[in-house]
C-alpha positions as CSV (number, residue, x, y, z in Angstrom):
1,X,87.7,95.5,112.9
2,X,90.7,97.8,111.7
3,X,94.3,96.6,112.3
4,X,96.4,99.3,114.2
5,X,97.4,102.4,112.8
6,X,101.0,103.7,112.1
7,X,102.4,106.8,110.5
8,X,105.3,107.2,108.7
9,X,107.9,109.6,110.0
10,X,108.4,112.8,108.3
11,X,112.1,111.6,108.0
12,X,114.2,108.9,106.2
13,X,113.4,105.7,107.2
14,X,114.9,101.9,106.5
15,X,113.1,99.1,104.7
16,X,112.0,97.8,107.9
17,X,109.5,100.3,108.2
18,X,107.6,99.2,105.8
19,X,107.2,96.0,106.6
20,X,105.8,97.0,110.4
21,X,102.8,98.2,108.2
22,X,99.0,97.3,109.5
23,X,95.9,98.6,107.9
24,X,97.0,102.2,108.2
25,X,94.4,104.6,108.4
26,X,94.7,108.1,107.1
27,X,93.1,109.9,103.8
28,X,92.9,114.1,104.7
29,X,94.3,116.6,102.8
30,X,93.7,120.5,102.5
31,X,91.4,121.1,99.9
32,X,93.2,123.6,97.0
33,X,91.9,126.0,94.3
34,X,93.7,126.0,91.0
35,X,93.9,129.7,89.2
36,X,92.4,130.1,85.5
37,X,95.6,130.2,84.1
38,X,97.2,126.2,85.6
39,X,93.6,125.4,84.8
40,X,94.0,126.4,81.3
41,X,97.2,124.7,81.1
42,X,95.8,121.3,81.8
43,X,95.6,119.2,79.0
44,X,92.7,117.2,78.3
45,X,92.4,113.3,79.7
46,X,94.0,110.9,77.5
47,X,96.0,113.4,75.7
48,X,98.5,114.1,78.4
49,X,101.3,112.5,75.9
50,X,102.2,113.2,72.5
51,X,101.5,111.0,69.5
52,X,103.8,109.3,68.0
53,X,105.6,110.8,65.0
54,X,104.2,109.1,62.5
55,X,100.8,111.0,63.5
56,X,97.2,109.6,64.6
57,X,95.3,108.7,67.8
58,X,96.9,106.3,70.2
59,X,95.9,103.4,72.4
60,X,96.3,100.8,74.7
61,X,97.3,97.2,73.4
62,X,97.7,94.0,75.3
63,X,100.5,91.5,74.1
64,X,99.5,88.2,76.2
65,X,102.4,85.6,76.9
66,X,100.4,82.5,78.5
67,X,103.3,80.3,80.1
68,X,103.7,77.0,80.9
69,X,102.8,76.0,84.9
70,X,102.7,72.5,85.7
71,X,100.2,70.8,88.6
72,X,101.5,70.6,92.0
73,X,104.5,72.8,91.5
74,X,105.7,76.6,92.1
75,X,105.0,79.3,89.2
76,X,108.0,79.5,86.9
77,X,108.9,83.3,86.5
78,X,111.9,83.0,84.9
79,X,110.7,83.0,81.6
80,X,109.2,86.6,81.9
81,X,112.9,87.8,82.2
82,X,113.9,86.0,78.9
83,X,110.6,87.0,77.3
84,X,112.0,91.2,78.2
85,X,115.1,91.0,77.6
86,X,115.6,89.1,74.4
87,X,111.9,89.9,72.8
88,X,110.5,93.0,74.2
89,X,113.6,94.8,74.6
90,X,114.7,95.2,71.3
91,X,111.5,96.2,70.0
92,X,111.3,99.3,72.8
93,X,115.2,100.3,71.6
94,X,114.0,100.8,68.0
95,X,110.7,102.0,68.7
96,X,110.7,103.8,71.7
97,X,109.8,107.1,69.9
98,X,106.4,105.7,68.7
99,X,105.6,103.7,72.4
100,X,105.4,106.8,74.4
101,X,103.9,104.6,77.4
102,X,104.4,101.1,78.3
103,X,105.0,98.5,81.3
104,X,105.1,95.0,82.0
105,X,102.6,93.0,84.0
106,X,103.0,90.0,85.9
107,X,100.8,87.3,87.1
108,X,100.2,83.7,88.4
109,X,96.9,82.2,89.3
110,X,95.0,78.9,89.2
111,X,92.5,80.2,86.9
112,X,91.5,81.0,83.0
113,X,94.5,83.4,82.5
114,X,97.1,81.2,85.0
115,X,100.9,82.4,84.4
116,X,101.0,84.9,82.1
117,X,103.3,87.9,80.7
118,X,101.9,91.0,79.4
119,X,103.2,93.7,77.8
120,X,101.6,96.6,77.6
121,X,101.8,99.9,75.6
122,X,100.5,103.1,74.0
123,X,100.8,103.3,70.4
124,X,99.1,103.8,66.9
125,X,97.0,100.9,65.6
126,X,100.2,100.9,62.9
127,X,102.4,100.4,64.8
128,X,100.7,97.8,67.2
129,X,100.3,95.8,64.2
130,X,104.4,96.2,63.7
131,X,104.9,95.4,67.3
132,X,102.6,92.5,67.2
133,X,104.4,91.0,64.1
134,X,108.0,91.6,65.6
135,X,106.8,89.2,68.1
136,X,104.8,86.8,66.1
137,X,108.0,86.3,64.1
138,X,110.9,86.4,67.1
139,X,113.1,83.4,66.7
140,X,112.8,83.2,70.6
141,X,109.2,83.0,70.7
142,X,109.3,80.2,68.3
143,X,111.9,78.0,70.5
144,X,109.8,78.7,73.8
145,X,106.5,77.4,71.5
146,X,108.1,74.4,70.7
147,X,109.6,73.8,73.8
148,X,106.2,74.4,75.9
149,X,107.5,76.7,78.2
150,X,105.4,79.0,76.5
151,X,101.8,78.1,75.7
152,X,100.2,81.0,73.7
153,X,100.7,84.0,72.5
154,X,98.0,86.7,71.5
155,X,97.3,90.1,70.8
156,X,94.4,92.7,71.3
157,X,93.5,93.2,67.6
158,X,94.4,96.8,65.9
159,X,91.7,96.7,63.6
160,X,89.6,97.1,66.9
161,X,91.1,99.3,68.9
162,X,89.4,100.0,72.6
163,X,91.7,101.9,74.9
164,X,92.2,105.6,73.9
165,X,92.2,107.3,77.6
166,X,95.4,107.5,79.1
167,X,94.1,105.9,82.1
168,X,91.9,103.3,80.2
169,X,94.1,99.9,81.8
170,X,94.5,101.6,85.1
171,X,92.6,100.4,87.9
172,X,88.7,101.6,87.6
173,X,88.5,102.2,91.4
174,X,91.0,104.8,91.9
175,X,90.4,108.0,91.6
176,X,90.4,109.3,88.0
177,X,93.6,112.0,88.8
178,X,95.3,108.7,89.7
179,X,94.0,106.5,87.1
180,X,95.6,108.9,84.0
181,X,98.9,109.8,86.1
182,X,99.4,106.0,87.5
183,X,101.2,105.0,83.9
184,X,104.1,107.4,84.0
185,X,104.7,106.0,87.3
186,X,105.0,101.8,86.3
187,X,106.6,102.7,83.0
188,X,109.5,103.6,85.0
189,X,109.1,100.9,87.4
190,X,109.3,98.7,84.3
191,X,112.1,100.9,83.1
192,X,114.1,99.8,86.3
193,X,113.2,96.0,86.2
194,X,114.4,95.7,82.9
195,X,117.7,97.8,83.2
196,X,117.9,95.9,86.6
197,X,117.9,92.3,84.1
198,X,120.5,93.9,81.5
199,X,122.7,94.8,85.0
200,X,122.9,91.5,86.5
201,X,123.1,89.2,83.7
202,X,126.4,91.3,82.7
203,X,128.2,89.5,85.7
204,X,129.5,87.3,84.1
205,X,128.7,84.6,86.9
206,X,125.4,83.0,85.6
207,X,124.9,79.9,83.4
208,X,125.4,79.7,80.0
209,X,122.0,77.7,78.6
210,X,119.1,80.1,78.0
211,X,117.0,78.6,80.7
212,X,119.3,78.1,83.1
213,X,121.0,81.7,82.8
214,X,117.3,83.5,83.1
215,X,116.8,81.2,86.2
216,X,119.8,81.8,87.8
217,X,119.3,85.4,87.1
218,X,115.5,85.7,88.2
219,X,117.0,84.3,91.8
220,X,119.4,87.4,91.8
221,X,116.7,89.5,91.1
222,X,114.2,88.7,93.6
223,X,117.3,89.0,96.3
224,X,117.9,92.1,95.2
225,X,114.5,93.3,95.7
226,X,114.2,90.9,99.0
227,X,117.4,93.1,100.4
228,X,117.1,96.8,98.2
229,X,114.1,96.9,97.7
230,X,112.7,99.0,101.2
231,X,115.4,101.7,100.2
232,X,115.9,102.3,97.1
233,X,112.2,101.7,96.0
234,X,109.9,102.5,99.0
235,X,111.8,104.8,101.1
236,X,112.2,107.3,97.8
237,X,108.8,106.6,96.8
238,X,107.9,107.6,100.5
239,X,110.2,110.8,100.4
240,X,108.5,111.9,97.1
241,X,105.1,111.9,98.9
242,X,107.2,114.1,101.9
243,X,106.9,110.8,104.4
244,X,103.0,111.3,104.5
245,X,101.2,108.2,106.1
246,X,99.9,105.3,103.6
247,X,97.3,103.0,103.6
248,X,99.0,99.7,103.1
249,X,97.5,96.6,103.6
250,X,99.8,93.6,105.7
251,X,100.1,90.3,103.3
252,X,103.1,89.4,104.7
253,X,107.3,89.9,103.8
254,X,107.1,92.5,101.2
255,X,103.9,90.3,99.6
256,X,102.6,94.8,99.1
């Protein structure tokens, strides 16, 4: 049985909206016909962005951060913030010209993978091996190893590379159309979260130990999400897509 069925307004609307959402039912659109000449402009999928400079076919690598998450106790998040600010951050301001897409990926779950922090980009075998060694060698990577905050780190091999379409890590049941477009739209999602972490800890107010400052600032960030979020994230999403309705499935307080 279907939950009940709301639409949007075709008008600006505040974060509570969104969170009145049931199973919303709604998928019909006009069907359109594309002349030969925007058909002819359409580049071929997985070639919609350049290669880097240095030349040669790009793909998809996975850099896998398997963290620390004790029985019987909440999943630590915190160190995701440390592991993009002071690792992966500093690798995308030196070599953002070669990573034309890229995104982070979070996750916690009682199973084979558990807590773990991805990062995830489009590059050159080349240059995935200079990435991967940049983070192999990171002084902070080390201390979080020896710690045991941080459990493992690994990397999808270059010499193998598997990943060339554009929308190769993208979800295999949407539509293809969304499947190649989907990573412009979470690199700058990822864009934001990390400007967002470079923003908050400038305030001057958080802790000064390592640990304790990412905590501190990870508690900043979620209330920022908890209180902005429906706004400046959903609502302009929504007024991109002209207030059309949205199936969205209800798992509770902006759990989307």
């Amino acid at each position: 049985m279907r939950g009940p069925v709301t639409a949007l307004p075709r008008r600006p609307f505040g974060a509570s909206a969104v969170l009145l959402f049931g199973v919303l039912l709604l998928l019909a659109g006009c069907a359109t016909t594309t002349s030969p000449a925007l058909e002819a402009r359409k580049p071929a999928p997985g070639t919609e962005v350049a290669p880097p400079p240095e030349g040669g076919q790009i793909y998809w690598w996975y850099s896998r951060f398997r963290l620390a998450w004790p029985d019987g106790e909440p999943a630590p998040w915190h160190p995701d913030l440390l592991l993009a600010d002071l690792v992966i951050r500093p690798i995308l301001e030196t070599e953002r010209d070669r990573i034309p897409l890229w995104r982070f990926h979070r996750r916690a779950a009682r199973d084979a993978a558990g807590r773990q922090f991805s990062f995830i980009y489009r590059a050159t075998p080349a240059m995935a091996r200079r990435i991967q060694a940049r983070i192999d060698a990171d002084p902070q990577v080390a201390c979080l190893l020896r710690k045991g905050t941080l459990l493992q780190v690994s990397h999808d091999d270059p010499a193998q590379p598997q990943r060339p379409g554009i929308g190769d890590t993208s979800d295999p049941a949407w539509p293809p159309e969304m499947q190649r477009a989907w990573p412009h739209f979470i690199l700058g999602a990822s864009q934001l979260w990390l400007e967002l972490i470079r923003e908050l800890g400038q305030s001057g107010k958080l802790p000064r130990g390592t640990d304790a400052h990412y905590a501190a600032l990870n508690e900043q960030l979620e209330t920022l999400w908890r209180d902005q979020g429906g706004h400046a994230l959903l609502h302009h999403l929504s007024a991109v897509f002209g207030y059309r309705e949205l199936l969205v499935t209800s798992r509770g307080l902006l759990k989307l």
